[in-house]
C-alpha positions as CSV (number, residue, x, y, z in Angstrom):
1,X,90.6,68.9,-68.2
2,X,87.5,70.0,-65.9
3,X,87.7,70.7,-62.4
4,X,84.2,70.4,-60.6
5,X,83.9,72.2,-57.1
6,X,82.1,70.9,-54.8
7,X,78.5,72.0,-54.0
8,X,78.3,75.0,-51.8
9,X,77.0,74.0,-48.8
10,X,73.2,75.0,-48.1
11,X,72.8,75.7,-51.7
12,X,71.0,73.8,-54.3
13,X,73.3,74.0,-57.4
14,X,70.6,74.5,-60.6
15,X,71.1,74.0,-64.3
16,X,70.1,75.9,-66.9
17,X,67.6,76.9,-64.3
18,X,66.9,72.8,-63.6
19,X,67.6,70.9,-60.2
20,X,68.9,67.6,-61.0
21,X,69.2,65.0,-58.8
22,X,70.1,61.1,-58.2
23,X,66.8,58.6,-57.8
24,X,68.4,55.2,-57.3
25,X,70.7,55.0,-60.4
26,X,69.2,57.7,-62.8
27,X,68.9,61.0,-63.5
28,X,65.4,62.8,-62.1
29,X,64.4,66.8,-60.9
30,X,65.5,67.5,-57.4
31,X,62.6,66.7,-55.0
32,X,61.5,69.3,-52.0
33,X,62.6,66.8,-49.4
34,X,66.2,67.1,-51.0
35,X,66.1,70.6,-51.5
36,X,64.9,71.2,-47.5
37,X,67.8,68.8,-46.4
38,X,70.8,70.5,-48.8
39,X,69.0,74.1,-47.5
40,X,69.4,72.5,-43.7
41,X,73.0,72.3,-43.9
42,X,73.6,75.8,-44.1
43,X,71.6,76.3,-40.6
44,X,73.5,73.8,-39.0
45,X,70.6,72.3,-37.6
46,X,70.7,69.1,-35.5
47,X,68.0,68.0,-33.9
48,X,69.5,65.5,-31.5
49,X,72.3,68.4,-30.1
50,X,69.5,70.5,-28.6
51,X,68.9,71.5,-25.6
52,X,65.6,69.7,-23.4
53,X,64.2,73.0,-21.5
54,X,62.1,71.5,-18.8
55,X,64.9,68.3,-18.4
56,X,67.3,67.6,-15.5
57,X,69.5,65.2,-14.4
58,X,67.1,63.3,-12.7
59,X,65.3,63.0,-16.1
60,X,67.9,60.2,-16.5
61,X,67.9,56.5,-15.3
62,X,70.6,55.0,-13.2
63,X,70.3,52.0,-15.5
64,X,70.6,53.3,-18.7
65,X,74.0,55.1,-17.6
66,X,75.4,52.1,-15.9
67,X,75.1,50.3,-19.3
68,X,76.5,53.5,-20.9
69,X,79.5,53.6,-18.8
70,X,80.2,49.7,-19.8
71,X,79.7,49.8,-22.9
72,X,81.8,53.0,-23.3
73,X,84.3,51.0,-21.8
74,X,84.2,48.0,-24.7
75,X,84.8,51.2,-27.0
76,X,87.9,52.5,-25.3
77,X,89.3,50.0,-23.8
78,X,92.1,52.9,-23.1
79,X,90.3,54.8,-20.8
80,X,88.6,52.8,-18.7
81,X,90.4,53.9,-15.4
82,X,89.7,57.4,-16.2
83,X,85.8,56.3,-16.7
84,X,86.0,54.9,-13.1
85,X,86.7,58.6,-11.8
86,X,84.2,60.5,-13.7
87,X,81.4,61.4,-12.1
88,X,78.2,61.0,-14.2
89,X,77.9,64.5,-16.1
90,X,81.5,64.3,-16.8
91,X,81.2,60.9,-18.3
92,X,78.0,62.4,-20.4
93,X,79.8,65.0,-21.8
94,X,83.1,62.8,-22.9
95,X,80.6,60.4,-24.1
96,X,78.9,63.3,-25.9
97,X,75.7,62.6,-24.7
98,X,75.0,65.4,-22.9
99,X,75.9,69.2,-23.7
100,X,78.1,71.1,-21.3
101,X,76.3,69.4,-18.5
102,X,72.8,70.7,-20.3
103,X,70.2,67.7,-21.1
104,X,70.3,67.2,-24.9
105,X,67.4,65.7,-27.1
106,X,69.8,62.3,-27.4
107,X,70.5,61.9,-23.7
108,X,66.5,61.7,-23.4
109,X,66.6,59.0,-26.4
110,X,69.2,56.8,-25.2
111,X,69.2,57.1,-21.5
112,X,65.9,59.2,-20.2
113,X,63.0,57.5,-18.2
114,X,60.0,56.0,-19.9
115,X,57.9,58.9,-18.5
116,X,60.8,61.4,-19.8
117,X,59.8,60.9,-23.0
118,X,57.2,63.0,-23.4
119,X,59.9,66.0,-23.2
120,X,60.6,65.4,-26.6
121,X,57.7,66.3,-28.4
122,X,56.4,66.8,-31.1
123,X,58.9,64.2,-31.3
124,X,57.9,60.4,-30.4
125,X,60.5,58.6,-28.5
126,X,59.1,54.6,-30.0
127,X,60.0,51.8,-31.4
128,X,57.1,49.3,-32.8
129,X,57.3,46.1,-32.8
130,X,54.7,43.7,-34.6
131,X,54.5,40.1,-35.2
132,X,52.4,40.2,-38.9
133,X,52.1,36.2,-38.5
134,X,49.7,37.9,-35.8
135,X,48.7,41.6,-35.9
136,X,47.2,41.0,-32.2
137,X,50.8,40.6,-30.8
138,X,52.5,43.7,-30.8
139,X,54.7,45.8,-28.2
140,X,55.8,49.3,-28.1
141,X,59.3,50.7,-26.5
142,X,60.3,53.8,-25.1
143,X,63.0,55.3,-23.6
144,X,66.1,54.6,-22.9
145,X,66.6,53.3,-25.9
146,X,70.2,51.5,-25.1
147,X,68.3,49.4,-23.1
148,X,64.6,48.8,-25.0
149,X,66.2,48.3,-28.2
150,X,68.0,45.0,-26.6
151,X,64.0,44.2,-25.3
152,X,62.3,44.6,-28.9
153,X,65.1,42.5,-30.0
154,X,64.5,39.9,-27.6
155,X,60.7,39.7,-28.7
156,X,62.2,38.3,-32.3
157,X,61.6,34.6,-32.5
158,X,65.2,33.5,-34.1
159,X,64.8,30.4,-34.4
160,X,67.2,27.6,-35.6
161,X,67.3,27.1,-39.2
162,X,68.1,23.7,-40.3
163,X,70.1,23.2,-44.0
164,X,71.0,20.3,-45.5
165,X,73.7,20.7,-47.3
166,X,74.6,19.0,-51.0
167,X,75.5,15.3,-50.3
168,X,75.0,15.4,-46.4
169,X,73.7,17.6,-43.5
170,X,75.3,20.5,-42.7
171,X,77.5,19.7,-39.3
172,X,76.0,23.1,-37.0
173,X,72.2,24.4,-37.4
174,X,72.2,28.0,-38.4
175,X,69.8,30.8,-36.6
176,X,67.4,32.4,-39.2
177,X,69.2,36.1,-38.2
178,X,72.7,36.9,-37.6
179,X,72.5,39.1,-34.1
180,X,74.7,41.6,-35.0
181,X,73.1,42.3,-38.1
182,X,69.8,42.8,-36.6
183,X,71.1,45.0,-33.8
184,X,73.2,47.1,-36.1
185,X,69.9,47.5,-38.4
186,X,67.4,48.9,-35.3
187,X,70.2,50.6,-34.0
188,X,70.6,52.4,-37.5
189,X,67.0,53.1,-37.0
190,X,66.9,55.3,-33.9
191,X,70.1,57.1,-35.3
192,X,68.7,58.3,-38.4
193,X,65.0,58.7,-37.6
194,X,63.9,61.9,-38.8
195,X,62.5,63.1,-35.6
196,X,60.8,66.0,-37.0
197,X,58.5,63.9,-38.9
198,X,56.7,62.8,-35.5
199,X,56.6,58.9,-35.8
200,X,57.6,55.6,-34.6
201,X,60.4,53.4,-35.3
202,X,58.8,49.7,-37.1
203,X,59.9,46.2,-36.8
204,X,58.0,44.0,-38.2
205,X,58.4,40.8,-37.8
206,X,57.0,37.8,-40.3
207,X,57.8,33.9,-40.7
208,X,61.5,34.0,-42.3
209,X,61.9,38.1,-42.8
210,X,62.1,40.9,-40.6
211,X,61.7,44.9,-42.1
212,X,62.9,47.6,-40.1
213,X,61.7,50.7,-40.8
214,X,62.3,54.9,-40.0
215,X,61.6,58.1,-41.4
216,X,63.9,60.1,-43.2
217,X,64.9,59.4,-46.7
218,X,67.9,57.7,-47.0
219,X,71.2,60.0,-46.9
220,X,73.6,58.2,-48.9
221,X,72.3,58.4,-52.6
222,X,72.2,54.6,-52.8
223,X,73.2,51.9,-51.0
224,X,76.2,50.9,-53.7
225,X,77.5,54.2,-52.9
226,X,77.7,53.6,-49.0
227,X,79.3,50.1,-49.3
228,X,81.8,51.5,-52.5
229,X,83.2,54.3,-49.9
230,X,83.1,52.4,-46.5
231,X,83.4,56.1,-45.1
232,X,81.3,58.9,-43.0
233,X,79.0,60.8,-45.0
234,X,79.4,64.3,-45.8
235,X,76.0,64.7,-43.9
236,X,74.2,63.2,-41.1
237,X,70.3,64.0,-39.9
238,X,71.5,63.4,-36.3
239,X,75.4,63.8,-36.1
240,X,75.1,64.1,-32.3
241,X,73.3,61.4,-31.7
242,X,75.0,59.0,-34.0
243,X,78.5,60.2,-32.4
244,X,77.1,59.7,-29.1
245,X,75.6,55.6,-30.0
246,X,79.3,55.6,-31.6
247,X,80.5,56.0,-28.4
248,X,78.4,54.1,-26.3
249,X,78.9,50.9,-29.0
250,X,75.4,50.9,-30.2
251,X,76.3,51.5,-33.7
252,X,79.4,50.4,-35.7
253,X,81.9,53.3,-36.7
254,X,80.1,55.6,-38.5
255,X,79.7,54.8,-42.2
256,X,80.8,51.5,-41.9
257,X,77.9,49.2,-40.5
258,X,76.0,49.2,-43.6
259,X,78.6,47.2,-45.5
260,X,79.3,45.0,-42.6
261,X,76.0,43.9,-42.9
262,X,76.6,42.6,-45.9
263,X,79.4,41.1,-45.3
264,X,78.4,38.9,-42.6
265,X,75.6,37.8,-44.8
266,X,77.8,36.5,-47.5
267,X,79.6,34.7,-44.1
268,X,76.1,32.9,-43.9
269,X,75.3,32.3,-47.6
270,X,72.3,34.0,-47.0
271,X,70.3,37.0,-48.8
272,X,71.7,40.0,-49.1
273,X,70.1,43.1,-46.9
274,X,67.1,44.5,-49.2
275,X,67.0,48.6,-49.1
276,X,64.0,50.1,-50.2
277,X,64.7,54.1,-50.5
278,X,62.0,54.9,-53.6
279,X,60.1,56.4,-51.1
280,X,62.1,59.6,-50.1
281,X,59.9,59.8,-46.7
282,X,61.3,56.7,-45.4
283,X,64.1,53.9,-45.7
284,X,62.9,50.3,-45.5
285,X,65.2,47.5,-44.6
286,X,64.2,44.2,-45.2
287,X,66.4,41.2,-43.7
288,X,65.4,37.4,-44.9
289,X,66.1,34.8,-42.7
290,X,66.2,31.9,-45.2
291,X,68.2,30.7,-47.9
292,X,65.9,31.4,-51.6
293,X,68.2,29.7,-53.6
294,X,69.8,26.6,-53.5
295,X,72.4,27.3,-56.1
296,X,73.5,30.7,-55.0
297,X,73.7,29.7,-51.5
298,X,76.6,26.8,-53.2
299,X,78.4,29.4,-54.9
300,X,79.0,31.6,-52.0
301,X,80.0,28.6,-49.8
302,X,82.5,26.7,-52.3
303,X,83.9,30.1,-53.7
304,X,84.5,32.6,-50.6
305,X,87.3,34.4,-52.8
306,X,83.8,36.3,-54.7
307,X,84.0,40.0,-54.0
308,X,81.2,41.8,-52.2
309,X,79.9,43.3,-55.1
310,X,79.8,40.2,-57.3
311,X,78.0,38.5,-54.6
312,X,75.5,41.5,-54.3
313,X,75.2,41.1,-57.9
314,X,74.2,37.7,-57.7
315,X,71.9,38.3,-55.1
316,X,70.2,40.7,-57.4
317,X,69.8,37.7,-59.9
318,X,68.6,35.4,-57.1
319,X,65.5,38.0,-56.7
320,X,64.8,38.4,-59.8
321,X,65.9,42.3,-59.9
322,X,67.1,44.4,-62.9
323,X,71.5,44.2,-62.9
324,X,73.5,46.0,-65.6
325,X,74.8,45.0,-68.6
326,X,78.2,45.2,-67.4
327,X,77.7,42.9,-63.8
328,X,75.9,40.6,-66.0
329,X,79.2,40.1,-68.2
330,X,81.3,39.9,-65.0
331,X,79.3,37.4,-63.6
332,X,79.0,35.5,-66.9
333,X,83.1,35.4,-67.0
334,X,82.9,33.8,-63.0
335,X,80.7,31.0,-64.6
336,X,77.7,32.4,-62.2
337,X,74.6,33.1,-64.0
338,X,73.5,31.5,-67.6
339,X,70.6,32.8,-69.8
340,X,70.1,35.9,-72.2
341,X,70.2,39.3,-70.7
342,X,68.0,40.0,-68.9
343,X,66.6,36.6,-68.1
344,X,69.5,35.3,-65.9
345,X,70.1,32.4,-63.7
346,X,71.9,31.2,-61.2
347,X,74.4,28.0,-62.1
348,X,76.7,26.1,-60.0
349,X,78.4,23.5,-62.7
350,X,80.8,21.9,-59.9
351,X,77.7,21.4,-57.3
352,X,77.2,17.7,-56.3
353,X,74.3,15.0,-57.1
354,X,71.3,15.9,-54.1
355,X,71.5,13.6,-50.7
356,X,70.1,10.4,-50.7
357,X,66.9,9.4,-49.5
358,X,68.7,7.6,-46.9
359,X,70.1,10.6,-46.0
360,X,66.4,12.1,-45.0
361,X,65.5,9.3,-43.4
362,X,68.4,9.2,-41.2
363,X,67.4,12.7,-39.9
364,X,63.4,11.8,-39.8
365,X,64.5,9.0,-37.7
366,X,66.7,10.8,-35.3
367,X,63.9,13.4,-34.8
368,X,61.5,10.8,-33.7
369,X,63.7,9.1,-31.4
370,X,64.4,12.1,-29.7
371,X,60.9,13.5,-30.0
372,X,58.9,10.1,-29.5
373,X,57.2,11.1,-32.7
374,X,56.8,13.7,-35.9
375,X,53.6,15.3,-37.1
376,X,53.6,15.7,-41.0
377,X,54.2,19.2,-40.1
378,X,57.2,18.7,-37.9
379,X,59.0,16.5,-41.3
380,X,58.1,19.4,-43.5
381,X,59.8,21.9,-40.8
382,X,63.0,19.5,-41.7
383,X,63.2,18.5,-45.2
384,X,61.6,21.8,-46.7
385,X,64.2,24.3,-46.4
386,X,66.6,21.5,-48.0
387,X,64.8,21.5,-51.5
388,X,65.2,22.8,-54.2
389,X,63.4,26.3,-54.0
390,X,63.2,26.3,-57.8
391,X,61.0,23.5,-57.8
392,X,56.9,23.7,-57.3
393,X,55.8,23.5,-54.0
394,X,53.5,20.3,-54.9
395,X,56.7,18.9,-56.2
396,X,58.2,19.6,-53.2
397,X,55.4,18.4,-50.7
398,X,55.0,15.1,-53.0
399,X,58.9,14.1,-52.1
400,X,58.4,14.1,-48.8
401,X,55.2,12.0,-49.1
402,X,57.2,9.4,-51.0
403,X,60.1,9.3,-48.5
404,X,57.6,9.2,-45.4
405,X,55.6,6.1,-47.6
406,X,59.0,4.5,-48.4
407,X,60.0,4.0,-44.6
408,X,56.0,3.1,-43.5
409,X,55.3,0.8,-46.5
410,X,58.9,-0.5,-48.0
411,X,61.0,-0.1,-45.1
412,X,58.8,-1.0,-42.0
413,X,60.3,1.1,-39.5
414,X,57.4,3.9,-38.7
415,X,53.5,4.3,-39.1
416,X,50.8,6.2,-39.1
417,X,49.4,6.3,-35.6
418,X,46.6,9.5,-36.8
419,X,43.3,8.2,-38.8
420,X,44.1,11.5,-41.2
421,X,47.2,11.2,-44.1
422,X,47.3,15.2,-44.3
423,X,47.8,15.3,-40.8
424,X,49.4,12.5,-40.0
425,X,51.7,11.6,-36.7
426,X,54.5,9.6,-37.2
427,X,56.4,7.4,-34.3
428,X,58.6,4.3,-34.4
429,X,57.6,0.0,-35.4
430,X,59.4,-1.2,-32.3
C-alpha cells in the first residue's frame, strides 16, 4: 500500500531532480507558467481582492448595483427582505464585491463606470467582440461588466435553425445557441481572465460557431477532469471575483458550469463545447451552432439514457478526433460507431428511410406562400441543414436542383420568374 500526500502548497514537487507535469492526457516537463502559478499559491495572491487606491464609491454606477441587488436576490431567494435594508456598501460587502467597504479590483470589473476603468491598469477592463463573416463590424465593452456582457451578447445573431428531422420536420425550430450556454461561457471569461497578462476578453463570432476566448491557461488539467469531479477547484486565478459573480448569478456554482454546458448540449443534440488548452497562455472555447452529423444527432435524440461521457466520446468520433482504445470498445458494445480503430464512424442501425420529396416540397411551398416567393438561396437556407452532411456538397446542391425542377417542370406549381438558373427566384403558378 502507498499513501501519496498531497503537493505542498507553493512548492513544485520534482523528481529525481525532474518537474513533471500533465499536457492534455500525457506526461511532459513542467512549464514556467505552471511553475509561476503552483509558486503563486504560497503568496496568496489574488488579483481581483485588491484594493483600487485612487477608487471611491462614486467610482460605481447606480445601474450596475441595482442589477446586483436583483440578481443577488434570484440567488438567495432567503434573504431578500434583509437585501431591502442594506444600504449599498453593506450589500457590497455581503455580496463580496467590495472589501470592508474599500473598492476592490472586481467591484471596478463588474459594477464601476466605463471611465472607471482605467483604474485598473496595467489591467484592461474589455471584452471584444468581432463578427469574422465581417472584420469591419466589431464592438468593444467596458465596465460594468454585469451589464455589457448581456450587450456583447445581444450583438450575436442567433438565429433560428431549422432541422428536418428523419421522416418529417421537426414540430419547433431550434436557435443555433442555447442562451445559457453562451452566457455561462463569456461569463467564464471575465472570471478567469488572467488580468496580469494585460489583454482583452474575444468573442468572435462566424456563420454557425462562436469562440470565446481569455488569457490564462486553463486551471483544471483537462476538461474530462472538470466534468468527472463536478466540484470547486483546489485553485482559482480570481477566487474573489468568481465568488462575487457566484453571488450576483453571473456564473453557475463554482465548478459546476463547465459540465452543464455540456449537458444542455446533449439536450439539443448538438456538438459538444470544443476546449482548446494546448496553448498554456490562453483557453479557447469554441461553441458550434449546427448539427455536423446527421447520425450522431439520431443517436442522442432516440437514446437520451447515453451517459455524458459516452456522448462526449461520440462527439470526439463526429470530429474526427483521436478517442482511446477503451471508449472505442465502449461505444462499439452501445452499437455507436463501426470501423477499425482508429478509423471510426458514427452508425445509427434503427434510424428511418430519409423524408420524401414531398415532404420538401411541402415546406418550399409553405415558404413561398408566406414569403410571396424563394430565391435559390432562401431553399438552400431550408433544405441544407437537413442533408446528409456526409455527403458532397455538389451532391447536396444537385438534390435540391432536382426537387426545385420536379415542382417547375413535373409538377406545375412554381417557376422561374429570374432570367438566371444559379440565381433563380421562385413564386407560385396561380
Amino acid at each position: 500500500m502507498f499513501q501519496i500526500p498531497a503537493a505542498p502548497q507553493g512548492i513544485p514537487v520534482a523528481f529525481e531532480g525532474f518537474y513533471y507535469g500533465r499536457a492534455n492526457e500525457s506526461l511532459a516537463a513542467l512549464n514556467i507558467e505552471k511553475i509561476e502559478r503552483i509558486r503563486n499559491q504560497a503568496a496568496n495572491r489574488d488579483w481581483s481582492r485588491n484594493i483600487v487606491p485612487d477608487a471611491s464609491f462614486d467610482d460605481l454606477d447606480k445601474e450596475a448595483i441595482l442589477k446586483a441587488r436583483k440578481e443577488y436576490k434570484k440567488k438567495h431567494p432567503a434573504l431578500i427582505q434583509d437585501v431591502d435594508g442594506w444600504d449599498d456598501v453593506t450589500f457590497l460587502n455581503k455580496a463580496k464585491v467590495m472589501l470592508n467597504g474599500q473598492i476592490t479590483n472586481t467591484a471596478i470589473l463588474l459594477l464601476g463606470k466605463d471611465e472607471a476603468s482605467p483604474l485598473l491598469s496595467p489591467a484592461i477592463a474589455q471584452i471584444s467582440w468581432i463578427l469574422k463573416d465581417d472584420p469591419s463590424d466589431y464592438e468593444h465593452f467596458h465596465t460594468p461588466f454585469i451589464l455589457t456582457v448581456e450587450k456583447a451578447l445581444s450583438r450575436i445573431r442567433n438565429l433560428k435553425y431549422r432541422h428536418l428531422g428523419f421522416t418529417t420536420l421537426f414540430p419547433d425550430e431550434v436557435y443555433l445557441y442555447d442562451n445559457w450556454v453562451i452566457r455561462e461561457a463569456l461569463h467564464n471569461c471575465v472570471a478567469h481572465q488572467d488580468y496580469g497578462k494585460s489583454g482583452r476578453i474575444h468573442l468572435l463570432e462566424y456563420k454557425t460557431k462562436l469562440i470565446f476566448e481569455n488569457l490564462g491557461s486553463f486551471i483544471p488539467d483537462s476538461v474530462e477532469e472538470a466534468i468527472k469531479f463536478d466540484s470547486p477547484q483546489h485553485y482559482y486565478r480570481n477566487p474573489f471575483l468568481s465568488e462575487a459573480m457566484v453571488n450576483l448569478n453571473m456564473i453557475d456554482t463554482i465548478g459546476s458550469g463547465i459540465k452543464k454546458m455540456f449537458i444542455k448540449q446533449k439536450e439539443r443534440f448538438f456538438p459538444m463545447p470544443d476546449y482548446d488548452i494546448s496553448d498554456e497562455s490562453r483557453t479557447r472555447v469554441t461553441i458550434l451552432g449546427e448539427i455536423i452529423n446527421d447520425n450522431y444527432a439520431h443517436q442522442l435524440k432516440t437514446r437520451p439514457e447515453l451517459s455524458l461521457d459516452d456522448v462526449i466520446a461520440l462527439d470526439k468520433v463526429q470530429k474526427k478526433q483521436e478517442i482511446t482504445e477503451e471508449e472505442a470498445n465502449r461505444l462499439r458494445e452501445l452499437k455507436l460507431i463501426a470501423g477499425w480503430y482508429p478509423n471510426l464512424r458514427i452508425i445509427a442501425e434503427n434510424r428511418p428511410k430519409r423524408i420524401p420529396y414531398s415532404e420538401y416540397k411541402r415546406v418550399i411551398l409553405n415558404y413561398i406562400e408566406e414569403k410571396g416567393s424563394a430565391s435559390r438561396e432562401d431553399v438552400e437556407s431550408l433544405i441544407m441543414p437537413t442533408l446528409s452532411t456526409e455527403e458532397p456538397m455538389e451532391k447536396r446542391q444537385k438534390k435540391i436542383s432536382n426537387i426545385l425542377v420536379e415542382m417547375s417542370s413535373k409538377d406545375k406549381i412554381i417557376r422561374n420568374i429570374s432570367q438566371s438558373v444559379k440565381f433563380s427566384v421562385w413564386e407560385l403558378i396561380k
